[in-house]
C-alpha positions in Angstrom: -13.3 -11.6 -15.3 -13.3 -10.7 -11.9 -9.6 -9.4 -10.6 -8.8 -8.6 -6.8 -8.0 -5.3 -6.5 -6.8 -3.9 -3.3 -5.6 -0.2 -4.1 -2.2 0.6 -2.5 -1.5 3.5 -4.1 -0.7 5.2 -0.9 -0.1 1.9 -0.5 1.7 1.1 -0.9 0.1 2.2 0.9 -0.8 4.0 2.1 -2.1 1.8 1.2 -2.5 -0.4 4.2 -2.7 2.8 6.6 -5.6 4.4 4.8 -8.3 2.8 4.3 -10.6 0.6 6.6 -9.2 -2.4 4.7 -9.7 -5.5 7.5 -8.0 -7.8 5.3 -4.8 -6.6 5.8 -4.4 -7.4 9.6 -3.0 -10.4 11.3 -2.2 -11.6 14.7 -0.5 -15.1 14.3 3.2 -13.3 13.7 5.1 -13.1 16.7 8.0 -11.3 16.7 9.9 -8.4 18.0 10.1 -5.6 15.4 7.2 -3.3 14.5 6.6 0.0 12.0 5.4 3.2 12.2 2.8 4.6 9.5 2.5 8.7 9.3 -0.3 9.4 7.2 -0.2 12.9 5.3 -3.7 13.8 4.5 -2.6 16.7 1.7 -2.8 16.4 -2.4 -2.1 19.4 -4.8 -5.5 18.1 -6.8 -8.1 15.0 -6.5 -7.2 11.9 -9.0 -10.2 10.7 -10.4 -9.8 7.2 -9.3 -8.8 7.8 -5.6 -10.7 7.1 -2.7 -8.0 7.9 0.1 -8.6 10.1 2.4 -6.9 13.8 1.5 -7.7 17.2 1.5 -6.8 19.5 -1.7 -6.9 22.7 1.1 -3.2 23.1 2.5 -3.6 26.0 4.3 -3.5 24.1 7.6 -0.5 21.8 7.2 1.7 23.0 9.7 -1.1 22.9 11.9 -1.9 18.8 11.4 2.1 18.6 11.5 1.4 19.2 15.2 -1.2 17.4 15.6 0.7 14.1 14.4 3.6 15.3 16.8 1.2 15.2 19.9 -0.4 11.8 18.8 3.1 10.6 18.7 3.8 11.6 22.0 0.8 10.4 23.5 1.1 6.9 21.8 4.4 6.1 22.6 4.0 3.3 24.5 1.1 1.3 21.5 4.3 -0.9 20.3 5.8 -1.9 23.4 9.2 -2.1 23.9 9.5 -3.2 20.2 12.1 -1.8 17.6 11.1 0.2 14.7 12.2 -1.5 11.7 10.5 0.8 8.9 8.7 4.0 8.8 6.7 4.6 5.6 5.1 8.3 5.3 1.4 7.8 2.9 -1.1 9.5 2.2 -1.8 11.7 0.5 1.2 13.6 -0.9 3.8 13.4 1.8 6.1 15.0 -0.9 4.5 18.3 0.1 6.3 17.9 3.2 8.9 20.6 4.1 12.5 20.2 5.5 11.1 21.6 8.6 8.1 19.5 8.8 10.1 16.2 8.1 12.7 16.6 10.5 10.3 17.4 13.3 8.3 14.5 12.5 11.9 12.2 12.4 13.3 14.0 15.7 10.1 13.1 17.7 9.9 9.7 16.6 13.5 9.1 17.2 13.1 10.6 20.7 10.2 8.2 21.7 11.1 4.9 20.3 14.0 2.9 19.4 14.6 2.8 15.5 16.9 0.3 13.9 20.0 1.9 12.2 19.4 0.4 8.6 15.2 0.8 8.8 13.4 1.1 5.9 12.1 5.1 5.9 9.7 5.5 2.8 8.3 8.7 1.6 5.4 8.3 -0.9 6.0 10.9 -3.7 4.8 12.7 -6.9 6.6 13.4 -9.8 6.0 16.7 -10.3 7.9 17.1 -6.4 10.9 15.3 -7.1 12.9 17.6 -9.1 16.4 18.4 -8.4 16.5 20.8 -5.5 13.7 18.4 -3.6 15.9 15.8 -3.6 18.7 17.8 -2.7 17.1 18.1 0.7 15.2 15.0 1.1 19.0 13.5 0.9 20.1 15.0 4.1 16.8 13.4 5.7 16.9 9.5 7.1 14.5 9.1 4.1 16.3 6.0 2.1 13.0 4.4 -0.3 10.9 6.6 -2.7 7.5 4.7 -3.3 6.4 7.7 -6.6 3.3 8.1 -8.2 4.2 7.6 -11.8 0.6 5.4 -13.0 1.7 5.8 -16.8 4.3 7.4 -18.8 1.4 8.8 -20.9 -0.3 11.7 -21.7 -3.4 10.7 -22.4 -3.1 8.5 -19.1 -2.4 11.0 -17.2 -5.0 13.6 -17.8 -7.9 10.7 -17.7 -6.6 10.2 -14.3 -6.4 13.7 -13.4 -2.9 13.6 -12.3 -0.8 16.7 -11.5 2.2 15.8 -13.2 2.2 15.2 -17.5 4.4 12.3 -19.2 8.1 14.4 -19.1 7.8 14.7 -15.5 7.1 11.0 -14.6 10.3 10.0 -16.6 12.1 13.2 -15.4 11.7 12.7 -11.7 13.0 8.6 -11.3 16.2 9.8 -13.4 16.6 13.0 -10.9 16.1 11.0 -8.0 19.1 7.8 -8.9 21.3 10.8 -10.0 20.5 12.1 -6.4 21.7 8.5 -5.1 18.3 7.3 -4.1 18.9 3.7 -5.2 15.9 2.0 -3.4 12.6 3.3 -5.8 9.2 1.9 -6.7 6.8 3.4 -8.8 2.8 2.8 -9.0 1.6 1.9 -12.5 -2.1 1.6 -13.6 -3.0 -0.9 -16.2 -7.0 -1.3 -17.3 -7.8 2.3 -17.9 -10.0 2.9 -20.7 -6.6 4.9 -22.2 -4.1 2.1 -21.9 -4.2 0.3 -24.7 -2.4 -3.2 -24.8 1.0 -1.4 -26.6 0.8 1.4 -24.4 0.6 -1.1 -21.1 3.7 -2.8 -22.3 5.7 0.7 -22.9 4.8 1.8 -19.4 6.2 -1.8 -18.4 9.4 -1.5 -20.8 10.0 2.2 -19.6 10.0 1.0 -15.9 12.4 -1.8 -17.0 14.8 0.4 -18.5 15.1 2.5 -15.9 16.1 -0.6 -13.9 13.8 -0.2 -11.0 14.2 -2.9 -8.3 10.4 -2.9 -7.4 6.7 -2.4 -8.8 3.5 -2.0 -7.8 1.0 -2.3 -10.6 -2.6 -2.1 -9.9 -6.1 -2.2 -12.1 -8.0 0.6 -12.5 -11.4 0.5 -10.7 -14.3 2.5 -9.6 -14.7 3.0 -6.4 -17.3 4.5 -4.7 -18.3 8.2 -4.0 -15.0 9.4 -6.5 -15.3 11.4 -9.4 -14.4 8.6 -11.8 -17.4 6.6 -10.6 -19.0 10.2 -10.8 -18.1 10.5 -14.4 -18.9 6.8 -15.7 -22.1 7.0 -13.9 -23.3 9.8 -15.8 -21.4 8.8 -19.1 -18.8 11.1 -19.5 -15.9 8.8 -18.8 -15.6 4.9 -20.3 -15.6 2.6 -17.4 -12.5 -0.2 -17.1 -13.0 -3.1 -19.1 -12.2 -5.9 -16.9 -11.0 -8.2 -19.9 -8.8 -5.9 -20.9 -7.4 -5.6 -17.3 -7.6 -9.3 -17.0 -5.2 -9.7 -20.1 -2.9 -7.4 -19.2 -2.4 -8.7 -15.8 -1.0 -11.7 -17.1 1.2 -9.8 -19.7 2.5 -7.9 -16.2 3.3 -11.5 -14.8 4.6 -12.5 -17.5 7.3 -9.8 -18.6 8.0 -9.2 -14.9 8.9 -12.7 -14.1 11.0 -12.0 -17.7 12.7 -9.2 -16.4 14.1 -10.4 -12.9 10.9 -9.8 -10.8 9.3 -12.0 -8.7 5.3 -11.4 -8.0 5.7 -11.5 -4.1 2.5 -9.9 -3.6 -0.8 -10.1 -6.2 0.0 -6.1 -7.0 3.8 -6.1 -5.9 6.9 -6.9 -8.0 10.7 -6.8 -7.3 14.1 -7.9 -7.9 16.1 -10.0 -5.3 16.7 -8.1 -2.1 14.6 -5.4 -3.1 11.0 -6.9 -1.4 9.2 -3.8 0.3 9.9 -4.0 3.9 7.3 -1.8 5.3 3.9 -3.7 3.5 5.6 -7.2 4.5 5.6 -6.4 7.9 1.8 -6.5 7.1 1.4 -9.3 5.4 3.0 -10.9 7.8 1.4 -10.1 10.6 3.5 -7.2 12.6 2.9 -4.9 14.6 2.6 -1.5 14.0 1.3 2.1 14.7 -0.6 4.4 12.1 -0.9 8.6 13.4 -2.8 11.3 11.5 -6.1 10.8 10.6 -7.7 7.6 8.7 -4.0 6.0 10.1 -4.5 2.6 11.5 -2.7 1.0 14.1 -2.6 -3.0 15.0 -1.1 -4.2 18.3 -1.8 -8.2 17.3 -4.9 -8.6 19.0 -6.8 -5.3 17.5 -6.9 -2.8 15.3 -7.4 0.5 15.7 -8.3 3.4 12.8 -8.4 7.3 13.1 -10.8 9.5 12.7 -11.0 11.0 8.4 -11.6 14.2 9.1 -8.8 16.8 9.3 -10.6 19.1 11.2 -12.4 16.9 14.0 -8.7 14.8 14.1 -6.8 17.6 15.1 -9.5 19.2 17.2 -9.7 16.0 19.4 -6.1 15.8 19.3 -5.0 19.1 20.4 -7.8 18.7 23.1 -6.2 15.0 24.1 -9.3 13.9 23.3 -9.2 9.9 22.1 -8.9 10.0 18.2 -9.3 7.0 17.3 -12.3 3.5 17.3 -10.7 0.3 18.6 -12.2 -3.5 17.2 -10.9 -6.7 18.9 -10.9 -9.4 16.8 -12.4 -12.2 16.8 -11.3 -16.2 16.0 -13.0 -15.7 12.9 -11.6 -12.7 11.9 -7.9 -13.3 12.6 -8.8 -16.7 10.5 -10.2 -14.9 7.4 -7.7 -12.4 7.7 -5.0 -14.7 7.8 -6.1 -16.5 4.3 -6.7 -13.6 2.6 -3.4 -11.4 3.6 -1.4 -15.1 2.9 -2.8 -16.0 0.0 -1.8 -12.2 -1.6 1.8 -13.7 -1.1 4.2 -15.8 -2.9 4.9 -17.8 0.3 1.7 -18.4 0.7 -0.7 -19.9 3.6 0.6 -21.8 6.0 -1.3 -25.4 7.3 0.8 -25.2 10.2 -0.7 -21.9 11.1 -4.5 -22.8 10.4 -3.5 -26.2 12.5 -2.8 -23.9 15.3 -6.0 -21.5 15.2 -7.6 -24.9 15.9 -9.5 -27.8 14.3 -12.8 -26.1 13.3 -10.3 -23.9 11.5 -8.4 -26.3 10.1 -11.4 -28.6 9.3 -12.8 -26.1 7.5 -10.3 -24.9 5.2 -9.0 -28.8 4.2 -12.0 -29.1 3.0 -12.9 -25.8 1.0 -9.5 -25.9 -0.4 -9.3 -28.9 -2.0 -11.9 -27.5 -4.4 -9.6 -24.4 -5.3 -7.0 -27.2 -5.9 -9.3 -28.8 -7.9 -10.5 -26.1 -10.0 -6.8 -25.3 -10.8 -6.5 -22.3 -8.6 -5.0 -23.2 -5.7 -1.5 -25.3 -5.8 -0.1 -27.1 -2.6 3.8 -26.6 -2.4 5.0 -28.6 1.0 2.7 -27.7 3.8 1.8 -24.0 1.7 -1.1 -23.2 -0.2 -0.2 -20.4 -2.8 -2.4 -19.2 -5.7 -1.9 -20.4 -9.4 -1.9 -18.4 -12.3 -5.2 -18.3 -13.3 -6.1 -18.2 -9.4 -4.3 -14.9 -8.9 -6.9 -13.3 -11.3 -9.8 -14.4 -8.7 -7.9 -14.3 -5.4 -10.6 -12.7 -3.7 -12.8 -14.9 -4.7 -10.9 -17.8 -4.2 -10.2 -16.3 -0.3 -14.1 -15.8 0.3 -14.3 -19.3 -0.6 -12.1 -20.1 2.0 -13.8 -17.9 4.7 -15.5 -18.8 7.7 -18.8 -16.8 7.8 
């Protein structure tokens, strides 16, 4: 069984600033509030799975701190006169970040634009970070939302992911951080892994809903390209994901979520009332906003932009104000396709209105594909929405190709 998986972790990611992910863009959203993505291209060690752009040599933090500070500069003026409504550090580990390196990052931002008093201010974390005198200091930062790491709460998890922080420490570190007073947490979790049984899947799930977290993002495992899991299962030394299994305990995830007070707002994203990320709605819904350090993207509503996913040639072109960056315009087509597939992702799914508006090609077009999703029992129409069914939400990507224009 085929299941979209878009890997956030990052991103949440990071997830959207990371990776040359074209779905994730739209231009049909008017508004007057934008975001600002700082991607932190550092990790202590390299997870199996991961195919986000890091470096596992540190020695040169300080020095891409710098470089992000002059790209912020010289940027200033990509979002307009547009308030900042969330700023969401990815990478990466942006936990590795200092006191000193966080507040110089916050100062310059707060010096260029205009940031709304209650904005949304993630920092993407590991467990093995968060431990008492971390969050001592990340609490005198504007830092309000921890999205952390966690993937499973065990063991054997853990180490076939190659993660650098063991079961104790992934419980440890979302009790530290609601003793600090960080209310506003959510945690990755991995389901599919060739450890993760069906009982062990539902503990990770039971764990995270004892510790009353108000949102989850919960993605298959998969094998992506040039990483050392596909590495590994290529040469037989790891188990690859069994997609059945995955498939099944998707629809457990759905299931005790929706049975625990979450609502699926997102195929891979999960939370209580009130508690919907901020930050990756902006881009589901079409916002504005600008990604610095390298493999950031940036999207202004009529193109997007990503940086270059090398440390060394970013801050080299960088410090010598050299352009860092490629630049696509996008086409009818593009902002069409882009449009179904971000939308249909959501719980309030794809607009007619909006397709009407793209004009009637477009609309033409996707009346008519889409009354065979309908049909197929995929696809539901609630008003003048389209939003994915149960069993569509285990084929979403197909079910957007379908939709496509080519």
């Amino acid at each position: 069984m085929n299941i979209l998986f878009i890997n956030f972790l990052e991103a949440e990611a990071g997830e959207f600033g990371t990776f040359k992910n074209f779905y994730l863009r739209r231009a049909f959203h008017k508004n007057n509030m934008a975001g600002i993505y700082i991607h932190i291209p550092f990790c202590k060690q390299a997870c199996h799975y991961c195919n986000f752009h890091f470096s596992t040599a540190l020695g040169r933090k300080e020095e891409m701190v710098r470089a992000i500070l002059l790209e912020l500069e010289r940027r200033k003026d990509y979002l307009g006169a547009e308030k900042i409504e969330t700023i969401y550090f990815g990478g990466g580990t942006p936990s590795l970040l200092s006191e000193k390196d966080l507040n110089a990052i916050f100062e310059k931002i707060h010096a260029l634009f205009a940031v709304e008093k209650d904005a949304e201010i993630t920092l993407e974390a590991n467990p093995d970070d968060l431990d008492i005198s971390k969050l001592a200091m990340l609490k005198t930062t504007p830092v309000n939302r921890f999205s952390i790491g966690v993937q499973s709460f065990f063991e054997e998890d853990l180490k076939f992911m190659n993660r650098a922080h063991d079961a104790a420490q992934a419980k440890a570190c979302i009790q530290n951080a609601q003793d600090a007073g960080f209310e506003n947490l959510t945690i990755d979790l991995i389901y599919g892994a060739p450890t993760t049984s069906d009982s062990r899947w539902r503990a990770n799930l039971q764990t995270a809903f004892d510790f009353k977290i108000p949102h989850l993002s919960c993605y298959a495992l998969t094998v992506e390209p040039k990483t050392a899991l596909a590495h590994f299962v290529k040469a037989g030394k790891m188990e690859a994901p069994d997609d059945e299994r995955a498939a099944a305990q998707f629809e457990w995830l759905i299931e005790a979520a929706e049975q625990n007070g979450y609502e699926q707002y997102e195929i891979s994203n999960f939370a209580k009332a009130g508690w919907y990320s901020r930050h990756n709605s902006s881009y589901w819904k079409g916002k504005k906003y600008l990604g610095v350090g390298p493999s950031a993207h940036s999207f202004d509503g009529e193109s997007r932009q990503w940086n270059i996913a090398n440390n060394a040639r970013y801050m080299k072109v960088v410090f010598e104000n050299e352009t860092c960056f490629e630049k696509e315009i996008l086409t009818p087509e593009q902002r069409y396709n882009e449009y179904v597939m971000t939308s249909l992702r959501t719980s309030w799914g794809c607009d007619e209105n909006v397709i009407r508006q793209m004009g009637a090609p477009f609309e033409k077009h996707f009346l008519q594909t889409v009354e065979k999703e309908i049909a197929a029992g995929l696809v539901e129409k609630k008003d003048r929405f389209f939003v994915l069914s149960k069993p569509g939400k285990l084929v979403a990507d197909r079910v957007a190709m379908e939709l496509f224009m080519a």
